[in-house]
N, C-alpha and C positions, 0 to 999 in steps of 0.2 A: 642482659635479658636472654633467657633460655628460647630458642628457636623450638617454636609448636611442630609437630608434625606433619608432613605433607598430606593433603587427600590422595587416598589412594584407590576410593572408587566412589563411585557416581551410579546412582539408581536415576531413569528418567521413568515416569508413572505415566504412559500413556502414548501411544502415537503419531498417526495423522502426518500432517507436518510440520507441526510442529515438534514432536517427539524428533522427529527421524533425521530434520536438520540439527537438532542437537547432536544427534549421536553422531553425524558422518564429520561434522564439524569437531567432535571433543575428540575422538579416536584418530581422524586426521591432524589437529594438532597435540596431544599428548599420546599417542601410540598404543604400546603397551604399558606405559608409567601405573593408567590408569586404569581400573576395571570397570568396562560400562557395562551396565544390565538395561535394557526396555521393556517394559513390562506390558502389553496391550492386550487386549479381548476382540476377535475377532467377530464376537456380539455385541461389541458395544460400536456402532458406530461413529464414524467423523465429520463434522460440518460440509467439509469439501466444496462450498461456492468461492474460496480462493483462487478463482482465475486468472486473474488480472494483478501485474507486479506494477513496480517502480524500476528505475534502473538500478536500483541500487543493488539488486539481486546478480546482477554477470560478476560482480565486483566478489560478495557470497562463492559464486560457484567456480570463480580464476582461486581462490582460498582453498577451492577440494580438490583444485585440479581437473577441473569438469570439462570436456570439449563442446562448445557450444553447442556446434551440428547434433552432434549425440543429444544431449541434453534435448534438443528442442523435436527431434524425430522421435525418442522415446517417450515424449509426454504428448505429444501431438500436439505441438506447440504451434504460433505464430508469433509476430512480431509487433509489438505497441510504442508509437510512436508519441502516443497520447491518449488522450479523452476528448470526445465530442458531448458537448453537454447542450442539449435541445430542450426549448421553451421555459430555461430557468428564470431568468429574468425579464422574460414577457413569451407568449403562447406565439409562437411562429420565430422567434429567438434564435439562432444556433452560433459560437463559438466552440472554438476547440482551444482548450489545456494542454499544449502542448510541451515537451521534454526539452531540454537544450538553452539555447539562447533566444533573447529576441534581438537581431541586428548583429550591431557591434560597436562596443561603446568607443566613446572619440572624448579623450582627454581624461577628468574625470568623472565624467556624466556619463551614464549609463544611455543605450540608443532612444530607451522610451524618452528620456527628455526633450530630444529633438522633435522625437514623431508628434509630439504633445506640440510643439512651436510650428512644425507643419500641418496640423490638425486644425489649429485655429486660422491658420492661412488659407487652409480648405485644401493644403496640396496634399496630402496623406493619403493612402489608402488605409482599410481596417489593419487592426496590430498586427491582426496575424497574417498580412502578407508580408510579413519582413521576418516571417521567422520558417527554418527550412521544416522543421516539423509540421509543424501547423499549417502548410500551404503543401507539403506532399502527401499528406494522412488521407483527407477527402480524395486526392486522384489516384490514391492506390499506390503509390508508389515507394519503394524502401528500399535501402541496399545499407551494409556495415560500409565503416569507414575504408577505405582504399588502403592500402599500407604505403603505395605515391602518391599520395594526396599531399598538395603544399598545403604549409603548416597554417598560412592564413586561409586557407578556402572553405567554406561553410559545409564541405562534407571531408573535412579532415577530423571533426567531433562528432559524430552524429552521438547523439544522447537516445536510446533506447533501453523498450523494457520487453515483457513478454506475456503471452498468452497463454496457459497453457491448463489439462487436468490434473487438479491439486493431486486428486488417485494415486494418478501415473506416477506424477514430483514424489510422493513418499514412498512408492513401489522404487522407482531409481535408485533413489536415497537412500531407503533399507539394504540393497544391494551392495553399495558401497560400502555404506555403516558394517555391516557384518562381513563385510572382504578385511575391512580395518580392524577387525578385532569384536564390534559389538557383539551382545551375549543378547538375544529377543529372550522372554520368556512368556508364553501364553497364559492369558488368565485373569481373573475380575481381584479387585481388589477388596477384602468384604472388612477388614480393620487395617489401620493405623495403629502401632504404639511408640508413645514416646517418652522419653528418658525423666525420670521423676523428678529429678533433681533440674536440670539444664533447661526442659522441655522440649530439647531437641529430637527430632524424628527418628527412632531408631531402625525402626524396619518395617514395611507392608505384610501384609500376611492374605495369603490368596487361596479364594476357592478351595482349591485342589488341599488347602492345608500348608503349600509351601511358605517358607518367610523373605524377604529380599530386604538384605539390610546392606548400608553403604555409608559413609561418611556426609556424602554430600547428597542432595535430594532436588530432581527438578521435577516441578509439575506440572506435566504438559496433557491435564488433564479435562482441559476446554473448560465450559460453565461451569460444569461440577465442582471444578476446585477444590477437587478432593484433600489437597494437603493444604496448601495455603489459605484456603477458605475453611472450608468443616473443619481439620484436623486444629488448626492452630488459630483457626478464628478471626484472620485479616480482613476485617472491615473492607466493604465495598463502595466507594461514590458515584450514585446515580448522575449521571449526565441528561435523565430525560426531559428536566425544562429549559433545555437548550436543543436537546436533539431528538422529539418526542418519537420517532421512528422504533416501531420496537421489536416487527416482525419484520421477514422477509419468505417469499413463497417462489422457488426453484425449479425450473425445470428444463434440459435441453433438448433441442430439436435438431430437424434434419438441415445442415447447410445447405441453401439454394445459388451457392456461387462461391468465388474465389475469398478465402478468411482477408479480410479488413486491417490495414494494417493500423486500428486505434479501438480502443474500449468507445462504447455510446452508452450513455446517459442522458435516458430522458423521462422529463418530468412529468407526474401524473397528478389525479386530483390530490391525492393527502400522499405522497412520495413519490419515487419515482423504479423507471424500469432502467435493467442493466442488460446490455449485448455484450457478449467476448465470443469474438470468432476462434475457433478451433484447427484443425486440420480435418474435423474426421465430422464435427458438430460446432453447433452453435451453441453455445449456453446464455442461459436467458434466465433473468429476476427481477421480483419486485418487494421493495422495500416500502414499507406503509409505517402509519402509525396506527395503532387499531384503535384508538381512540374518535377516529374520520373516517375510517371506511370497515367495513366488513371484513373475514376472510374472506367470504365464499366473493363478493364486489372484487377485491383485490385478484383472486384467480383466475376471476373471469377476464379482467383486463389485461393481463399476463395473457392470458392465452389468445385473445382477438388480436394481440399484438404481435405476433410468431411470424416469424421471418420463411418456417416451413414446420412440415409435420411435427407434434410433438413426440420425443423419443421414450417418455416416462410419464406416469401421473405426478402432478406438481406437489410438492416437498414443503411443507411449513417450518420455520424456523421461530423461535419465540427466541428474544436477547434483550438485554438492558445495557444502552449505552454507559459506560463509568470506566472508573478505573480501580483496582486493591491503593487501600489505605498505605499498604506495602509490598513492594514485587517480591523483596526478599526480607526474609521473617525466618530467626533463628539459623537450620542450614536446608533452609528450604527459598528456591529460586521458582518463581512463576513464570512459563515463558507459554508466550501467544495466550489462547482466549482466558487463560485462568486467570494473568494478570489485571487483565482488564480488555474494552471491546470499543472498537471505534466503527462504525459503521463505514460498507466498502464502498462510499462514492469516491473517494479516491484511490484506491488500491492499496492501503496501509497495512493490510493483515498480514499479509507475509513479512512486509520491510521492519514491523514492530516483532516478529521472533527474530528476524536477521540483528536486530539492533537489538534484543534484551543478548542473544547468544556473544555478538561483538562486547559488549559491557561486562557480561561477565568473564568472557578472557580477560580483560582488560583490570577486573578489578577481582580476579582470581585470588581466594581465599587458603590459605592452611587449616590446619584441623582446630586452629583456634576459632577462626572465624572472626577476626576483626571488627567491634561497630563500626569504626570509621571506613571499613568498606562499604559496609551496607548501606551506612548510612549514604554514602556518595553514590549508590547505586540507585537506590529509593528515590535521592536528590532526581538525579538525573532521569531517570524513566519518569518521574511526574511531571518537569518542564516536557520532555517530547512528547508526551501523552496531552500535555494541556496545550501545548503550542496546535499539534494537528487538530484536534476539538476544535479549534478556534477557526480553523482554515476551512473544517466541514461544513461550519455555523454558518458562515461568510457566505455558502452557496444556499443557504434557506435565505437568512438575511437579505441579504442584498436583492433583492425583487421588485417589482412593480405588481406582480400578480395579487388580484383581489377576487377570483372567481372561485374560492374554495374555503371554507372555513379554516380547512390547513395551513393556506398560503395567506391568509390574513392573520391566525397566530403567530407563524414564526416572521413574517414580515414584521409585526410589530412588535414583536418579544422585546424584553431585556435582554441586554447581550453579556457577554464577562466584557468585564473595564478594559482586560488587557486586547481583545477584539476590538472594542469600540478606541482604544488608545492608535492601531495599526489602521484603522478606517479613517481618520479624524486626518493622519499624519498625510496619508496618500490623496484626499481628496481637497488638502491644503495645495499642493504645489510637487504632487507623485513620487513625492519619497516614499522610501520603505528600507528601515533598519532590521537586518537578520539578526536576531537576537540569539548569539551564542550558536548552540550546533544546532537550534530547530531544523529537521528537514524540510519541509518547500523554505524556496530561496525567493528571491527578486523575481526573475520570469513566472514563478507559479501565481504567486501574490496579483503581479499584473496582470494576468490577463486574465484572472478568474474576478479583478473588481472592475477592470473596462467592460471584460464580456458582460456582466451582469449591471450592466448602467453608473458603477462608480467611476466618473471618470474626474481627474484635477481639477480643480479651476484656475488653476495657472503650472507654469513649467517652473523650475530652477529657477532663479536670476542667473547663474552662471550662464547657461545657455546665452544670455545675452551678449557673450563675450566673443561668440562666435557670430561673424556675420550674417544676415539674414539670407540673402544669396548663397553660402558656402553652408548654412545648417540645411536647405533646402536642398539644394545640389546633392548633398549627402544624404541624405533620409532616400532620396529618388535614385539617387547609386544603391544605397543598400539595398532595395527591391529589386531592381534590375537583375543585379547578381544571385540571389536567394531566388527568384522566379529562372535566370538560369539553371542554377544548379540542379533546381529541382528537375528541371529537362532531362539531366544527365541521370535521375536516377531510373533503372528497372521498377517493370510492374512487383510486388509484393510476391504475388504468387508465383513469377517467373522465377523469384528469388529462392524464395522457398524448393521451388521445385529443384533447383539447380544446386540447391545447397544444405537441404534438409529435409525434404521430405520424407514424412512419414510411412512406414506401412499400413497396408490396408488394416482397419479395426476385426475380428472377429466378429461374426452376425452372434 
């Protein structure tokens, strides 16, 4: 069988950042093999309430060769240790979502089993004092892992993510992108043509008259969906009788103190509001469903909630939770909003361009263009796309709140089977099976269904195998240690200031 031709260039349709992680990432790893072009409108605007990461982004940017310091001074970044989520599961509520581990598992039982067997003896404290995230985030405190930290000590892993202006991320980004070789070209896209026979996408044609054609074609062209939606017609799946949220209203203000080392989340009548501390501002939103409240209601409680003056008039967003029928369609790849939109109570918008970019190195096409690539590609962005759906759901669901017409819907909603299947398992006896590569793991799962009132009704049997005295002894050692360690960390801000701070913003 005759070997297809390699791609030998690549048009990305649009910026932001998700354009711009495309490009520093394809020119970083294919060099010059390949010719990238980015095509953006500096009239067309970008979402940019991507504040708030996952860890899995340092992982991304050690991939470009990024230095952290840099990286987090140039976006006016800070450090997330977590999520604080206030009044979800009852009005006066707060747990924190924390990164990392809880404990440290003893044989093959994971730590929550025991805390569950000292829970019922009454000897436990709440989860999250046994995990070092979640009991440093509240007192401000952060530091990266030591490089002599012993290998067992609770700050030999610290699990972190980041803070920062999406802006700034794609201004960086682009810098690099075009140090590597990227090719920008300014300008609006006014058609599409594609190949009559194949259907494949041969070239944009712009404004100005220019055309930009390429082998390969990513669209990173937010809602619009200019290629993969309009041009080629890839069906869209509503997610909104599950995730009725459909607006969100943006605005940031002036910081009144040292940035926070964890994103807050907190719940309002029909959605809720979002804090990410900055270095320079606070950025602040609120996610509704306009179905239960107003915009002008929703702005108003956005703004009586500001931490300090506001910097801007607040920002409307219209979005429909779903996913594309298909990411990738013919030789056109959809990456970040165009593929599909998970709303950002947990930080997923960037981790899902990091993961469609990861998938497509991974399942890298010739000029033939393989089904069975796609098809494995398709596969797989729909399982992470439905897995996290499911995890967001989890945090309407699971509630006690009856004071809202909002929180009496999605309290009582129909859930997806595979939701109600992962609920059913953990509030049997606290398991929880990661099924395949879904991102949150075991710690997320836990303590996003204790925080919110699911809790077991019984532990393991195994546990049983350990003495009651020595399961006890051990749950009360592991606090001990995690409540030191966290001693040892610096304040956040001291950290910062010692190791990345930013320059002053421009007035």
């Amino acid at each position: 069988m005759e070997q297809a031709a390699p791609i030998r260039s690549i048009a990305i349709i649009g910026g932001g950042t998700a354009g711009w992680m495309c490009a520093a990432a394809i020119t970083k790893s294919f060099g010059s093999k390949i010719a990238v072009t980015l095509v953006e409108s500096d009239e067309i605007g970008t979402i940019g309430v991507g504040e708030a990461t996952v860890p899995h982004l340092s992982a991304f940017n050690r991939l470009l060769g990024i230095d952290e310091a840099e990286f987090v001074r140039e976006t006016q970044g800070s450090f997330k240790l977590g999520i604080q989520f206030n009044d979800w599961g009852r009005i006066g509520d707060s747990y924190i979502h924390g990164f990392g581990t809880i404990g440290r598992d003893l044989g093959l039982m994971p730590f929550h089993q025991y805390w569950l067997k000292a829970r019922a003896a009454g000897k436990a404290r709440d989860i999250g004092a046994y995990s070092l995230n979640t009991l440093a985030a509240p007192q401000d405190r952060f530091m990266a892992s030591p490089v002599d930290a012993p290998p067992n000590s609770p700050l030999a892993d610290i699990a972190y993510a980041y803070h920062f202006d999406a802006g700034l991320y794609a201004r960086y980004l682009r810098g690099r992108a075009e140090r590597q070789g990227a090719r920008r070209v300014e300008g609006k896209v006014v058609s599409v043509a594609q190949n009559g026979e194949t259907g494949f996408v041969d070239h944009v044609t712009l404004e100005s008259g220019e055309k930009v054609a390429a082998d390969l074609f990513l669209d990173c062209t937010g809602f619009r969906a200019l290629l993969i939606g309009q041009a080629l017609g890839v069906g869209f799946e509503d997610w909104t009788q599950w995730l009725p949220c459909d607006r969100a209203v943006a605005v940031p203000c002036e910081k009144v103190g040292p940035p926070t080392p964890y994103t807050r989340s907190t719940a309002r009548k029909a959605g809720w509001q979002w804090r990410i501390p900055l270095q320079h501002r606070t950025g602040n939103g609120h996610v509704y469903s306009s179905g239960f409240i107003s915009d002008d209601e929703a702005s108003a409680i956005l703004l009586e909630n500001l931490d300090g003056r506001p910097l801007a008039d607040p920002r409307t967003l219209r979005f429909t939770t779903g996913v594309r029928d298909k990411l990738w369609h013919r030789n056109v790849v959809a990456i970040g909003l165009a593929g599909g939109f998970i709303e950002p109570l947990e930080s997923t918008a960037i981790y899902l361009i990091q993961a469609g970019i990861n998938r497509l190195m991974a399942l890298f096409p010739d000029a033939g263009f393989a089904q069975p690539l796609q098809d494995a590609y398709n596969e797989q962005s729909r399982f992470e796309y439905e897995r996290i759906r499911d995890f967001i759901i989890l945090h309407y669901h699971a509630t006690e709140r009856d004071d809202s017409p909002f929180w009496d819907h999605v309290r009582t909603m129909e859930i997806p089977a595979s939701l109600q299947a992962y609920i059913d398992l953990f509030r049997a006896n606290g398991q929880f099976f990661r099924n395949g590569t879904e991102m949150f793991g075991l710690t997320s799962w836990v303590q996003v269904m204790i925080g919110q009132g699911i809790v077991p009704r019984a532990h393991h049997p195994a546990v049983e195998w350990v003495a009651d005295s020595d399961a006890l002894a051990f749950v009360d050692h592991i606090g001990k240690v995690i409540e030191a360690n966290v001693g040892l960390m610096p304040a956040h801000d001291a950290f910062l200031q010692r190791c990345c701070a930013a320059p002053a913003m421009a007035k």
